[in-house]
PDBQT receptor file of N, H, CA, C and O in Angstrom, charges set to zero:
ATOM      1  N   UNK A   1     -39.557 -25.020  27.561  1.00  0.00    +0.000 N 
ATOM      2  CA  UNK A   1     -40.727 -24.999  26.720  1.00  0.00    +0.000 C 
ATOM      3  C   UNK A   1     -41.505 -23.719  27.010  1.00  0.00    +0.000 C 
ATOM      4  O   UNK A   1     -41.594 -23.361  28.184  1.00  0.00    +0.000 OA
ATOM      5  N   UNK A   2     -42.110 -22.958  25.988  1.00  0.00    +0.000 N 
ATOM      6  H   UNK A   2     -42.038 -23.249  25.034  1.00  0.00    +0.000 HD
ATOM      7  CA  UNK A   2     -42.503 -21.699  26.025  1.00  0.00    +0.000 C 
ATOM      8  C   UNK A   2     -43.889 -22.251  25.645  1.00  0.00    +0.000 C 
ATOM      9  O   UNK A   2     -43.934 -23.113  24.768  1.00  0.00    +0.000 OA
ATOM     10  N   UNK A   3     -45.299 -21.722  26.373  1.00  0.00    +0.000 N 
ATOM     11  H   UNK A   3     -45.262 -21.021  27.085  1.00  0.00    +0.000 HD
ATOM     12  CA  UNK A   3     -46.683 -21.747  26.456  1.00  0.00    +0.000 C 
ATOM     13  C   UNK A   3     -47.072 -20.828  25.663  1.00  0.00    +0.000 C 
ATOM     14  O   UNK A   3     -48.259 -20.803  25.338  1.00  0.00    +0.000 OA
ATOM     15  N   UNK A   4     -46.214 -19.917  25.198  1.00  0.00    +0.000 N 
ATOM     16  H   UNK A   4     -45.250 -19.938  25.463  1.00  0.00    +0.000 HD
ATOM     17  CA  UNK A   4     -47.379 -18.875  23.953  1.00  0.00    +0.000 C 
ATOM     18  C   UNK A   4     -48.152 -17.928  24.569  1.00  0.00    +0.000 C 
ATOM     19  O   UNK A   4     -48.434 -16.930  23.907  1.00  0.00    +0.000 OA
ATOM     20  N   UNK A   5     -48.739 -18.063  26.199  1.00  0.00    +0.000 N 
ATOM     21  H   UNK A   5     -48.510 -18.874  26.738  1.00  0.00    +0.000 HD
ATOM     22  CA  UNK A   5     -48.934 -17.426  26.902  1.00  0.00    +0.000 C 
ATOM     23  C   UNK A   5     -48.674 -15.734  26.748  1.00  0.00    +0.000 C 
ATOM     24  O   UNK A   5     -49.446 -14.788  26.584  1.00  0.00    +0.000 OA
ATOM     25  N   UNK A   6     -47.506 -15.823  26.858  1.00  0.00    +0.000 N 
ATOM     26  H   UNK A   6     -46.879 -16.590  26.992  1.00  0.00    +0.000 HD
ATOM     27  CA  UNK A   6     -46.733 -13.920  26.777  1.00  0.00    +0.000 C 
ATOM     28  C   UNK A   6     -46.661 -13.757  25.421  1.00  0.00    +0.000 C 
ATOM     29  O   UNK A   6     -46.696 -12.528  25.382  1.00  0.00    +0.000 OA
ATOM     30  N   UNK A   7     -46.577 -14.148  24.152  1.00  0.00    +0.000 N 
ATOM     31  H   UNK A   7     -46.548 -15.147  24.183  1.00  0.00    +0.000 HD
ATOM     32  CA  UNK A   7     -46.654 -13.872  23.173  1.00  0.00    +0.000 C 
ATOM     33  C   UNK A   7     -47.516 -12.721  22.304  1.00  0.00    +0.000 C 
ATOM     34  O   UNK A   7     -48.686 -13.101  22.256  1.00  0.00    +0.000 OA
ATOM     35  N   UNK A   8     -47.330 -11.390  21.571  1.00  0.00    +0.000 N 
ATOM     36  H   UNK A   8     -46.380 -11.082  21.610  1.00  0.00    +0.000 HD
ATOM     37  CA  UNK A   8     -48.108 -10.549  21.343  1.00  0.00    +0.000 C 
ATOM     38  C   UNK A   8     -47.576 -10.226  20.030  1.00  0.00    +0.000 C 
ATOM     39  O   UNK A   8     -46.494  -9.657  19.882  1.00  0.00    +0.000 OA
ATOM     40  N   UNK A   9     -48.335 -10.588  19.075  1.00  0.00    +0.000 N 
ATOM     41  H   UNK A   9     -49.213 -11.050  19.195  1.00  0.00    +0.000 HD
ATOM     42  CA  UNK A   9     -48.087  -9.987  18.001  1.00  0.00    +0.000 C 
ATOM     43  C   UNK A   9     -49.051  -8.682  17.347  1.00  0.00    +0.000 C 
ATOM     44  O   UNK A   9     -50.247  -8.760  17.628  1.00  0.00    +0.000 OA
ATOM     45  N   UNK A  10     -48.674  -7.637  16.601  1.00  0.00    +0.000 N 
ATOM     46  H   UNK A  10     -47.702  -7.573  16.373  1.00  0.00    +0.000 HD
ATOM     47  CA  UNK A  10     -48.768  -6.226  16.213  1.00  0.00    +0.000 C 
ATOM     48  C   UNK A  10     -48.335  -6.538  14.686  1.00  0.00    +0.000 C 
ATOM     49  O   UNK A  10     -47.302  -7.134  14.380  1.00  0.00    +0.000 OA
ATOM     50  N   UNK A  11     -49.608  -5.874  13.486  1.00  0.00    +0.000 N 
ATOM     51  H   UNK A  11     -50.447  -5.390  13.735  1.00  0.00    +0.000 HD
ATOM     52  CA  UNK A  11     -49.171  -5.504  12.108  1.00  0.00    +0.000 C 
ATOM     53  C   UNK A  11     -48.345  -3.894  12.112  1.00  0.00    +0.000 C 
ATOM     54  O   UNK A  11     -48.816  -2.779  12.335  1.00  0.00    +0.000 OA
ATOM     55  N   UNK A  12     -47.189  -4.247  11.828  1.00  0.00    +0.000 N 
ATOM     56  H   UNK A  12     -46.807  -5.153  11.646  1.00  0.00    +0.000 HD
ATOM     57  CA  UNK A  12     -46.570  -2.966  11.202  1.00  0.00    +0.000 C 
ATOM     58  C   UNK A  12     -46.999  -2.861   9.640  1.00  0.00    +0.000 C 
ATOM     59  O   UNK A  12     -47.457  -3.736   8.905  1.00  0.00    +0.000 OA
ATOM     60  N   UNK A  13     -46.765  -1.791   9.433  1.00  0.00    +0.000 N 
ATOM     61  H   UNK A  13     -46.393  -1.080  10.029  1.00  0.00    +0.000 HD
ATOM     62  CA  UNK A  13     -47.009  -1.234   7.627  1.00  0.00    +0.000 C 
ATOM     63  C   UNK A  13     -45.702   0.058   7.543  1.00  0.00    +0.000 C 
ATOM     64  O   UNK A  13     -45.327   0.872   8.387  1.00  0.00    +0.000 OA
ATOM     65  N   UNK A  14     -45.087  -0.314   5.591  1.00  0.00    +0.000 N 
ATOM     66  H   UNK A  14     -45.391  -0.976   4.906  1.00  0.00    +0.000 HD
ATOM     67  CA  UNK A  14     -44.198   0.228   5.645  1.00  0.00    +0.000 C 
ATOM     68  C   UNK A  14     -44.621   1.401   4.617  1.00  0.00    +0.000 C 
ATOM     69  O   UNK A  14     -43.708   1.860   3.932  1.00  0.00    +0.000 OA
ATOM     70  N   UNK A  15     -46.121   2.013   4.418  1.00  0.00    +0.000 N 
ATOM     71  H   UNK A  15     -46.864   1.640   4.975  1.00  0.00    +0.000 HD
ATOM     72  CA  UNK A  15     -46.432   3.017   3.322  1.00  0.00    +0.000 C 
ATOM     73  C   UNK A  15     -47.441   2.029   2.490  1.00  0.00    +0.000 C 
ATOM     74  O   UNK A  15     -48.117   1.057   2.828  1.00  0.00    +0.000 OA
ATOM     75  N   UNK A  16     -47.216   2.787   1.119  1.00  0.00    +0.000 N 
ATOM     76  H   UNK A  16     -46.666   3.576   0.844  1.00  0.00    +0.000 HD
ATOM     77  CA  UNK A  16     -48.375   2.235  -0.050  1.00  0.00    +0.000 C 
ATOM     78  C   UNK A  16     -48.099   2.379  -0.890  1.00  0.00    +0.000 C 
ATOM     79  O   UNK A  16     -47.590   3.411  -1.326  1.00  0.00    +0.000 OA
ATOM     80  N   UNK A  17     -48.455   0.852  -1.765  1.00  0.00    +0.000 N 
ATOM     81  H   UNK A  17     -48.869   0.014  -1.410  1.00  0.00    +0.000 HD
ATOM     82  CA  UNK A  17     -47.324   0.939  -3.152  1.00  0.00    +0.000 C 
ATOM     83  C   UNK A  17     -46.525  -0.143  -3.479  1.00  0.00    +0.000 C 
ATOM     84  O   UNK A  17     -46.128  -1.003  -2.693  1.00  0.00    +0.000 OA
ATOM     85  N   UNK A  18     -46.295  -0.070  -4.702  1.00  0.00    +0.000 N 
ATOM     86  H   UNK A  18     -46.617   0.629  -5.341  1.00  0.00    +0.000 HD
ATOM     87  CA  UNK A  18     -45.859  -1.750  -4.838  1.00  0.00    +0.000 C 
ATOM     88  C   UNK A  18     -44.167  -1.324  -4.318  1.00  0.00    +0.000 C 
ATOM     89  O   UNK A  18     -43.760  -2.439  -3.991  1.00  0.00    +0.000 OA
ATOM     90  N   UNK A  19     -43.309  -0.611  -4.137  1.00  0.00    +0.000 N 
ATOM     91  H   UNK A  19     -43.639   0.294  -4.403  1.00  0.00    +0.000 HD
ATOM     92  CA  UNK A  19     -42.388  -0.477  -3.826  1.00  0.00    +0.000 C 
ATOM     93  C   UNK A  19     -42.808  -0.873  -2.250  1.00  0.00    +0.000 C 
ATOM     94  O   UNK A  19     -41.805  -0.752  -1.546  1.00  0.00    +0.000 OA
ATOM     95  N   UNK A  20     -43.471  -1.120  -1.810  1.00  0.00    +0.000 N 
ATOM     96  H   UNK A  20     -44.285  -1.219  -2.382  1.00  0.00    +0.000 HD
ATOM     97  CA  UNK A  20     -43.230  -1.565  -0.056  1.00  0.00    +0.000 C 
ATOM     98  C   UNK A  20     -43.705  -2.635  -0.056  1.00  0.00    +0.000 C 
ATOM     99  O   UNK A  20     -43.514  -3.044   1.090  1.00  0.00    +0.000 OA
ATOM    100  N   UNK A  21     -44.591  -3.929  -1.007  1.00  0.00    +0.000 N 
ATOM    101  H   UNK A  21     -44.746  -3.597  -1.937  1.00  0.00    +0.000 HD
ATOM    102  CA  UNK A  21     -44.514  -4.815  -1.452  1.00  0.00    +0.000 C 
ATOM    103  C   UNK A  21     -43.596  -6.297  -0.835  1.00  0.00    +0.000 C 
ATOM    104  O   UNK A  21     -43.968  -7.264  -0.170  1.00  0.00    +0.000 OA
ATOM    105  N   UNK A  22     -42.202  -5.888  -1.450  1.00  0.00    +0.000 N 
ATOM    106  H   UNK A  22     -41.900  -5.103  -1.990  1.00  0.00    +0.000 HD
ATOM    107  CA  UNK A  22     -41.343  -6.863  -1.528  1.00  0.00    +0.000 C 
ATOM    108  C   UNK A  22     -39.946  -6.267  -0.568  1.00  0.00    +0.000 C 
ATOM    109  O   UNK A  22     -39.292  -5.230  -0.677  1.00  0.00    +0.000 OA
ATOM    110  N   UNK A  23     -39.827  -7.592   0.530  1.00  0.00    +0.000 N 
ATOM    111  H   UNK A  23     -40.359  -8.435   0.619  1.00  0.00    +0.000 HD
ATOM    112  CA  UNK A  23     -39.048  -7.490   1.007  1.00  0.00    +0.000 C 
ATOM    113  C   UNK A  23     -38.207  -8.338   0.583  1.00  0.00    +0.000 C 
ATOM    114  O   UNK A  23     -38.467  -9.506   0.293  1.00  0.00    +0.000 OA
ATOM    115  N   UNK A  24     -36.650  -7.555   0.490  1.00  0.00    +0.000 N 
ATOM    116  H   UNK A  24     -36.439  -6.607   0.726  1.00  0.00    +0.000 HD
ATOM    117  CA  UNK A  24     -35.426  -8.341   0.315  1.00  0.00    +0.000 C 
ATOM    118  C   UNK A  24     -34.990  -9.103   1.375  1.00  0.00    +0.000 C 
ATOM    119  O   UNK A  24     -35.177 -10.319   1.328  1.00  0.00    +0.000 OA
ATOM    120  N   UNK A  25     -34.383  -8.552   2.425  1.00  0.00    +0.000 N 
ATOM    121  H   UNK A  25     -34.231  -7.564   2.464  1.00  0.00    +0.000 HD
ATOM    122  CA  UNK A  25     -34.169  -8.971   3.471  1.00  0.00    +0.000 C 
ATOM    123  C   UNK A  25     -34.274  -8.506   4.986  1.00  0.00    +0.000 C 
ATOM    124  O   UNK A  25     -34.324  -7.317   5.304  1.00  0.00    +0.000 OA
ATOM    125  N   UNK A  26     -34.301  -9.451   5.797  1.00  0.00    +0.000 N 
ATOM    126  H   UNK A  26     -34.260 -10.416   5.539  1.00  0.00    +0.000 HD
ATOM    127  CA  UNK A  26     -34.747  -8.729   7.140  1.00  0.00    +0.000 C 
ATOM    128  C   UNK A  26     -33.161  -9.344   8.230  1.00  0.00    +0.000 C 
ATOM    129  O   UNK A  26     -32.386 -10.293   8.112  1.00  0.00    +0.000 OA
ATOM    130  N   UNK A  27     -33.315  -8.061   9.351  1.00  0.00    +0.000 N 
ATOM    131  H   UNK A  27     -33.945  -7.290   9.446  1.00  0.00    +0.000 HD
ATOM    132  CA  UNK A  27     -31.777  -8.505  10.310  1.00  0.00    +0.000 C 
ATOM    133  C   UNK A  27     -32.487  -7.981  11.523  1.00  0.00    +0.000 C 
ATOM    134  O   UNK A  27     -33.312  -7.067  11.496  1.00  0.00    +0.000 OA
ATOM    135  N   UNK A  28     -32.144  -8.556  12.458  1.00  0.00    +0.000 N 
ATOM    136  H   UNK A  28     -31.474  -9.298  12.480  1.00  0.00    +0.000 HD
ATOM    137  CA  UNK A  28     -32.172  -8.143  13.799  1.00  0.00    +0.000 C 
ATOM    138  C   UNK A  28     -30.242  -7.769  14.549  1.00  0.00    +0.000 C 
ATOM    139  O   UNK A  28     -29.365  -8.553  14.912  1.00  0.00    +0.000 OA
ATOM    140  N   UNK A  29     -30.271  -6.782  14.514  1.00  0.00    +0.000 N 
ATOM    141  H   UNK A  29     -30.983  -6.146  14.219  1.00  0.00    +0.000 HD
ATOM    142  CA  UNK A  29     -28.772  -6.452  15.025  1.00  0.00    +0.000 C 
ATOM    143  C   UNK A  29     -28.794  -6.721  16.695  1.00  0.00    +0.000 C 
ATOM    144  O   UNK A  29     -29.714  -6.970  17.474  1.00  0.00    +0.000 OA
ATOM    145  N   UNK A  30     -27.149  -6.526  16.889  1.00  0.00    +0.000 N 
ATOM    146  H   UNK A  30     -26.402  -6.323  16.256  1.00  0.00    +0.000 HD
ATOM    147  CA  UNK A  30     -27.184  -6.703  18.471  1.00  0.00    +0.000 C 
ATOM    148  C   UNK A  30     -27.622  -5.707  19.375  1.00  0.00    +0.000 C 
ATOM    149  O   UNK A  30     -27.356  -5.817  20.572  1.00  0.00    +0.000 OA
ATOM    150  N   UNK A  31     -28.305  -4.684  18.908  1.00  0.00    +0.000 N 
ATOM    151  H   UNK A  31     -28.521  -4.594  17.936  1.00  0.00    +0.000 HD
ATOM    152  CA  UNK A  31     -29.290  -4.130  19.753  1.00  0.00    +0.000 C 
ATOM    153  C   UNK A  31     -30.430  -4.133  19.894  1.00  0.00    +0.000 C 
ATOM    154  O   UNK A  31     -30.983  -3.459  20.764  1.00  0.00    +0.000 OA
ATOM    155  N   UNK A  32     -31.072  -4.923  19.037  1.00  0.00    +0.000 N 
ATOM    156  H   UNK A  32     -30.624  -5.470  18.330  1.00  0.00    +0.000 HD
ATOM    157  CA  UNK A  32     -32.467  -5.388  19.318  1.00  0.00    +0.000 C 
ATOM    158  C   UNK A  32     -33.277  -4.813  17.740  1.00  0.00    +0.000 C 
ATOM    159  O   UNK A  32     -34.293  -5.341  17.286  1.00  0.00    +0.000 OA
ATOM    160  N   UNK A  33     -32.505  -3.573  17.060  1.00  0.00    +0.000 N 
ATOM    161  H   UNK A  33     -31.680  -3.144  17.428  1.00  0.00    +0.000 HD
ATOM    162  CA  UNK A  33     -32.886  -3.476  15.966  1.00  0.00    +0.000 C 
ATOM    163  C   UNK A  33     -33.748  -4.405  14.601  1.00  0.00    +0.000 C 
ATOM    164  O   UNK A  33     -33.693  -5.621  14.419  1.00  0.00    +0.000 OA
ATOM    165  N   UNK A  34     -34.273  -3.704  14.038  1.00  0.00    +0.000 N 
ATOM    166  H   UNK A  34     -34.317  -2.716  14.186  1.00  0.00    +0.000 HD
ATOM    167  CA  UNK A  34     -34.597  -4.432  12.752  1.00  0.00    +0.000 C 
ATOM    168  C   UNK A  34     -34.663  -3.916  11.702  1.00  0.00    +0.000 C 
ATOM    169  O   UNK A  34     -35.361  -2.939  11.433  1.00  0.00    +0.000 OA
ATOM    170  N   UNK A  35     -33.787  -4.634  10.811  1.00  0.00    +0.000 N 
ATOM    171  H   UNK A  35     -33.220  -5.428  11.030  1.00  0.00    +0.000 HD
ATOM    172  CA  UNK A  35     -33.329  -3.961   9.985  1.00  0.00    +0.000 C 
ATOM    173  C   UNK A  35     -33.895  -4.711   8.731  1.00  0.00    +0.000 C 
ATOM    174  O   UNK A  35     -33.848  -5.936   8.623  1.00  0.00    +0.000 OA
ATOM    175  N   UNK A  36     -34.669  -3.507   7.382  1.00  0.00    +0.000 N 
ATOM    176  H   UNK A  36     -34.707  -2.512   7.470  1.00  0.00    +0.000 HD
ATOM    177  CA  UNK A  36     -35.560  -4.121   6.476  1.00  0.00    +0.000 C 
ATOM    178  C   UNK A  36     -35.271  -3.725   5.410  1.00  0.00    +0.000 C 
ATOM    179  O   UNK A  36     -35.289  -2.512   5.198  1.00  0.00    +0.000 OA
ATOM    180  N   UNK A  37     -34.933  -4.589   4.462  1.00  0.00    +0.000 N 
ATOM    181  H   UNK A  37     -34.918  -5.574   4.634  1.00  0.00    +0.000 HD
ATOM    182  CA  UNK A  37     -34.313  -4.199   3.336  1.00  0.00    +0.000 C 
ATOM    183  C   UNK A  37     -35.230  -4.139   2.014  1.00  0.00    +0.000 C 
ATOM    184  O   UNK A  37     -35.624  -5.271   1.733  1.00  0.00    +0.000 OA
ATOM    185  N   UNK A  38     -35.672  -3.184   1.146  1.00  0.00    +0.000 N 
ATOM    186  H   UNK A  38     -35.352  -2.264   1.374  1.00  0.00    +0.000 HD
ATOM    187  CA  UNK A  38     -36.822  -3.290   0.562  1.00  0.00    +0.000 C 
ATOM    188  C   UNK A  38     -36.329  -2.780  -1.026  1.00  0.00    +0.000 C 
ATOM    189  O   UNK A  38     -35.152  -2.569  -1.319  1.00  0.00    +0.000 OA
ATOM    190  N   UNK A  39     -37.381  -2.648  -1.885  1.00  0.00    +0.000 N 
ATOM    191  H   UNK A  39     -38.337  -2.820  -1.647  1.00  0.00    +0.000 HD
ATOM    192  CA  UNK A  39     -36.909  -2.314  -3.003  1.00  0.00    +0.000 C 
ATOM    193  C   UNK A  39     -36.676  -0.689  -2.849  1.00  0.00    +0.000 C 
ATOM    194  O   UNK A  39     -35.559  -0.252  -3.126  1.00  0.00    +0.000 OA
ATOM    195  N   UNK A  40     -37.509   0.037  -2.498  1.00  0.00    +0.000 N 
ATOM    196  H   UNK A  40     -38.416  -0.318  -2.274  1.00  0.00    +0.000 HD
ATOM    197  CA  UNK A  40     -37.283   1.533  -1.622  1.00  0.00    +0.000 C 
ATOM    198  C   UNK A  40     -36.048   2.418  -1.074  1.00  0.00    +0.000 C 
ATOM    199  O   UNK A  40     -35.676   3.578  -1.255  1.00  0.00    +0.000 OA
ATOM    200  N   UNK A  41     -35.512   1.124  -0.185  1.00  0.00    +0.000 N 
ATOM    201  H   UNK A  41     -35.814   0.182  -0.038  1.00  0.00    +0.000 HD
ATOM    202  CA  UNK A  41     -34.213   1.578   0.764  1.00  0.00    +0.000 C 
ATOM    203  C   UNK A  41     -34.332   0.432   1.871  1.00  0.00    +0.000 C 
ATOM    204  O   UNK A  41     -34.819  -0.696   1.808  1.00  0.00    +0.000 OA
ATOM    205  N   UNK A  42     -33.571   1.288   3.145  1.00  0.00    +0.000 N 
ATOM    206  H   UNK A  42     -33.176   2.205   3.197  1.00  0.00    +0.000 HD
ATOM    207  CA  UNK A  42     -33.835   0.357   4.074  1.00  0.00    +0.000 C 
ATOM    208  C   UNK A  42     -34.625   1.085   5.109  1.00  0.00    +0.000 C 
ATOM    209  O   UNK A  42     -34.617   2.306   5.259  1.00  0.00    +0.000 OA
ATOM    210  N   UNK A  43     -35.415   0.086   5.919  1.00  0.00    +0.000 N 
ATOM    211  H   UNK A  43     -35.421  -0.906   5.798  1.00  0.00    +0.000 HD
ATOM    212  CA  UNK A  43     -35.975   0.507   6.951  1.00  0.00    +0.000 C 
ATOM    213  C   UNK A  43     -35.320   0.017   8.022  1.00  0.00    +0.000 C 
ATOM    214  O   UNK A  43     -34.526  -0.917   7.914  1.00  0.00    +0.000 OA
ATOM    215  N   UNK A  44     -35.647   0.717   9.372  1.00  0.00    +0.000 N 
ATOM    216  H   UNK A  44     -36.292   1.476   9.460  1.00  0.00    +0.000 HD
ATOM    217  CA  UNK A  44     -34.961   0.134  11.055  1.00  0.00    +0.000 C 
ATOM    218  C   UNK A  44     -36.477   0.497  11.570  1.00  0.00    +0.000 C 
ATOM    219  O   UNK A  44     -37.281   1.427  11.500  1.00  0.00    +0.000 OA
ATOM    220  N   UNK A  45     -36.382  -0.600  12.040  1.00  0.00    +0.000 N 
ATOM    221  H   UNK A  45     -35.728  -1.355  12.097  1.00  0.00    +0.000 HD
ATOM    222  CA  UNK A  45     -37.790  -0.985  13.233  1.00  0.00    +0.000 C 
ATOM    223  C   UNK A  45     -37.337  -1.275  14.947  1.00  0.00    +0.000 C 
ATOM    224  O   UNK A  45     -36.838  -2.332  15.334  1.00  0.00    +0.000 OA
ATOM    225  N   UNK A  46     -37.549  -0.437  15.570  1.00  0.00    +0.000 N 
ATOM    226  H   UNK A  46     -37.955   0.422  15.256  1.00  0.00    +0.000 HD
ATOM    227  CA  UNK A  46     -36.845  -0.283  16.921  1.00  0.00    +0.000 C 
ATOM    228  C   UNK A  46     -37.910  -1.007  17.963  1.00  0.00    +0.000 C 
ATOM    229  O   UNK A  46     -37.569  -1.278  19.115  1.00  0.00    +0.000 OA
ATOM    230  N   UNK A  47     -39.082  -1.261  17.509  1.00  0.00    +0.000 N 
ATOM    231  H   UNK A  47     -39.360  -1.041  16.573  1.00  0.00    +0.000 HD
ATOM    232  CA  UNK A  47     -40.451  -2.235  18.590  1.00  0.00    +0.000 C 
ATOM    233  C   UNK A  47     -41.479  -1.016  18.339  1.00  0.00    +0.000 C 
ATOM    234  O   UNK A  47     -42.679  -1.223  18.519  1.00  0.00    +0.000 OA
ATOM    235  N   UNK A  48     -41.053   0.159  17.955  1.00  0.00    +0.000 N 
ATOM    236  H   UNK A  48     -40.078   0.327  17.809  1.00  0.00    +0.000 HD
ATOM    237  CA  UNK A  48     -42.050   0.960  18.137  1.00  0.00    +0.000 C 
ATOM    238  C   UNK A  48     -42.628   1.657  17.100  1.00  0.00    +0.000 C 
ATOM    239  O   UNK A  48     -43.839   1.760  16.903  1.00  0.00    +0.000 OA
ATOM    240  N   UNK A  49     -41.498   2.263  16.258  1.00  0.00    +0.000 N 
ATOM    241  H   UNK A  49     -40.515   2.179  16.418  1.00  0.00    +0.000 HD
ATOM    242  CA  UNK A  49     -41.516   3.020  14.931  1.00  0.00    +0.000 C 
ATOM    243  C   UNK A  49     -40.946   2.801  13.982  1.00  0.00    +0.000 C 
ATOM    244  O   UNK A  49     -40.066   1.989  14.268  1.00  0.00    +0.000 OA
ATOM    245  N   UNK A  50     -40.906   3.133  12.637  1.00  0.00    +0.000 N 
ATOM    246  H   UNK A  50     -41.621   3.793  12.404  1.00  0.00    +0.000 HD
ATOM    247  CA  UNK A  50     -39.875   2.503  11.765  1.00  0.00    +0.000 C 
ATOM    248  C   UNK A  50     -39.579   3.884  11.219  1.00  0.00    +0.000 C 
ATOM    249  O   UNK A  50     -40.370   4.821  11.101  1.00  0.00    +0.000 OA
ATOM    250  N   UNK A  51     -37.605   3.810  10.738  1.00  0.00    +0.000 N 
ATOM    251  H   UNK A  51     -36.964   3.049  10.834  1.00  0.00    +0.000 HD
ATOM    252  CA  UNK A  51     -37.218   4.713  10.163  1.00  0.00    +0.000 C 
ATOM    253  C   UNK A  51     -36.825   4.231   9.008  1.00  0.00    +0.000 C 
ATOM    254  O   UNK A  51     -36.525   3.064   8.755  1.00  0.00    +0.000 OA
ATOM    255  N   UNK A  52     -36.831   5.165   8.292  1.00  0.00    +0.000 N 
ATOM    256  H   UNK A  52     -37.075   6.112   8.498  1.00  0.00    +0.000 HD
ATOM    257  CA  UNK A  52     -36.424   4.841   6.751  1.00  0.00    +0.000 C 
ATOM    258  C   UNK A  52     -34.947   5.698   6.268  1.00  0.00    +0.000 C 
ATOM    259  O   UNK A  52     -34.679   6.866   6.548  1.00  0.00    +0.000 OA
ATOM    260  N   UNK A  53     -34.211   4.850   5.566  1.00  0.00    +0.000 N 
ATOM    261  H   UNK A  53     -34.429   3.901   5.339  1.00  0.00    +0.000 HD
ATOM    262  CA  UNK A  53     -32.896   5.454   4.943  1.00  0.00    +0.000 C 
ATOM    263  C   UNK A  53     -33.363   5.450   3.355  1.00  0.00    +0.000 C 
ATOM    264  O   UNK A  53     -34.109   4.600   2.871  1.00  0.00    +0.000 OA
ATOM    265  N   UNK A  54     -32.883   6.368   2.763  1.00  0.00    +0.000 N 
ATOM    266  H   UNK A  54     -32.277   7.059   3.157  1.00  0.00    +0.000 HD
ATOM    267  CA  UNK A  54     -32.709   6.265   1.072  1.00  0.00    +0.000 C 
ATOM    268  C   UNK A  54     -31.220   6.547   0.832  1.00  0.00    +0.000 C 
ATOM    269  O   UNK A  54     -30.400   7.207   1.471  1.00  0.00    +0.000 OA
ATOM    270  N   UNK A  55     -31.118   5.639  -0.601  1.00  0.00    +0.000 N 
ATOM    271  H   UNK A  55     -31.783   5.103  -1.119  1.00  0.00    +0.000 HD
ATOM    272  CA  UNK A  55     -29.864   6.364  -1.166  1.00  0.00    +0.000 C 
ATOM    273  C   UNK A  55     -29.972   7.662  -1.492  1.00  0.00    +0.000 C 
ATOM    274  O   UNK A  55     -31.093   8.158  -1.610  1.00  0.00    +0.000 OA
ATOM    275  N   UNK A  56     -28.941   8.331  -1.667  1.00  0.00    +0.000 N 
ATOM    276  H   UNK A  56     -28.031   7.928  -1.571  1.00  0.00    +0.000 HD
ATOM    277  CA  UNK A  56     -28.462   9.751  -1.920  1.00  0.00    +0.000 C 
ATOM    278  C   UNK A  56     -27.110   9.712  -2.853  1.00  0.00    +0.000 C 
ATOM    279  O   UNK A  56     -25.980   9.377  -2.498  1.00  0.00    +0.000 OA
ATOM    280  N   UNK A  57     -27.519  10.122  -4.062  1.00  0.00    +0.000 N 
ATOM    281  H   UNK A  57     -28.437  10.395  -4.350  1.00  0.00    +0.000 HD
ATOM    282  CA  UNK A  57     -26.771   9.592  -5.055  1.00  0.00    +0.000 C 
ATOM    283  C   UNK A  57     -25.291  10.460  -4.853  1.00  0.00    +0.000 C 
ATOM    284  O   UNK A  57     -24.278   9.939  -5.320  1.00  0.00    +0.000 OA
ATOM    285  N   UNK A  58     -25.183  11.750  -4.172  1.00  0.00    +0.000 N 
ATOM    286  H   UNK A  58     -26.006  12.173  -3.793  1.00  0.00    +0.000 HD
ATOM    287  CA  UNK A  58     -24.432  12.541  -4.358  1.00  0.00    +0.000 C 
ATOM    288  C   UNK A  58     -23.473  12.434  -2.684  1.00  0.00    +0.000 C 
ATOM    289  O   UNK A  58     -22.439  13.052  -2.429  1.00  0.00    +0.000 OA
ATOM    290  N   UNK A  59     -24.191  11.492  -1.780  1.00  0.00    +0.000 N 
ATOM    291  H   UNK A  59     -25.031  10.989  -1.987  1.00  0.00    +0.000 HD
ATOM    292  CA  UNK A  59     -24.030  11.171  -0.494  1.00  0.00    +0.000 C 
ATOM    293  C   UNK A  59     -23.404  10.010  -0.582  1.00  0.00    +0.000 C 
ATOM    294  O   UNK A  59     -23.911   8.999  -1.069  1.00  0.00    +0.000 OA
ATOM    295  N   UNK A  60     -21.953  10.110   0.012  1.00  0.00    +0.000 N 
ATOM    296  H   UNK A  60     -21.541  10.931   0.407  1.00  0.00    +0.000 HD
ATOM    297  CA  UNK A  60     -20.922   8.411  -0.032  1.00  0.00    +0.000 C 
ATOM    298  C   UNK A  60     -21.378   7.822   0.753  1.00  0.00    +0.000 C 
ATOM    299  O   UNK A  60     -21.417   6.601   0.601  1.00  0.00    +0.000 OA
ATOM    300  N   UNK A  61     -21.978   8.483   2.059  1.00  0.00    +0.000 N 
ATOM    301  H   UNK A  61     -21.946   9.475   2.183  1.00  0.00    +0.000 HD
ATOM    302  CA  UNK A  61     -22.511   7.804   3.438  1.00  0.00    +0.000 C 
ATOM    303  C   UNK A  61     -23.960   7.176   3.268  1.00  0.00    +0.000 C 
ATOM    304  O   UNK A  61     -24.248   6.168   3.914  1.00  0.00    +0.000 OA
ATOM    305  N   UNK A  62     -24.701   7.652   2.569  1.00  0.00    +0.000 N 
ATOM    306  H   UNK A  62     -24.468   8.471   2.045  1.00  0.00    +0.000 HD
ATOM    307  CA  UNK A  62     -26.157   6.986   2.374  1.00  0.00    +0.000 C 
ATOM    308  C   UNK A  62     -26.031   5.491   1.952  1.00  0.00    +0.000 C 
ATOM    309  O   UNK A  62     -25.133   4.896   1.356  1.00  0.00    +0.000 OA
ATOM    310  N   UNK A  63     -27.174   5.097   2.436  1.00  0.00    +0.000 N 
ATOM    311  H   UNK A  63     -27.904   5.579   2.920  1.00  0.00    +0.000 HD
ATOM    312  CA  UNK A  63     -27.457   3.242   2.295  1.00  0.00    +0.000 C 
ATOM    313  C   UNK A  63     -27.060   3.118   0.305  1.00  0.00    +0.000 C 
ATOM    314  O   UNK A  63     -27.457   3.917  -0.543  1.00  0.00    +0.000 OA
ATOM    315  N   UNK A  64     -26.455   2.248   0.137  1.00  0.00    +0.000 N 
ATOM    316  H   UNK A  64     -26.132   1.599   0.826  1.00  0.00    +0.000 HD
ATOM    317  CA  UNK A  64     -26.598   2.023  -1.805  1.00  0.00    +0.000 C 
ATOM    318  C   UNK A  64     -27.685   0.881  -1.975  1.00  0.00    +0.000 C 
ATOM    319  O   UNK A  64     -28.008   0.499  -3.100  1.00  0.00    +0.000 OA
TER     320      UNK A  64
């Protein structure tokens, strides 16, 4: 049983705009990652900062 005690929650923000709005989906990978799927692109949230991917229409490797 966990007391809530150590518990700390922090608002992240992903910009401004109805494109940061709506989240599709969210993942936590096996490294502790977080991974945020938005109408935008995707974001990765590491505990500290968030990075952002876009597609790149001319890029095979970019997020689709």
């Amino acid at each position: 049983m966990v007391d809530g005690t150590d518990l700390r929650f922090a608002r992240i923000t992903f910009g401004e705009g109805p494109s940061h709005l709506e989240i599709d989906d969210i993942l936590q990978d096996d490294q502790g990652f977080l991974w945020i799927g938005a109408q935008n692109g995707l974001k990765r949230f590491d505990g500290y900062s968030i990075r952002e991917f876009h597609s790149e229409p001319n890029d095979l490797n970019s997020p689709t």
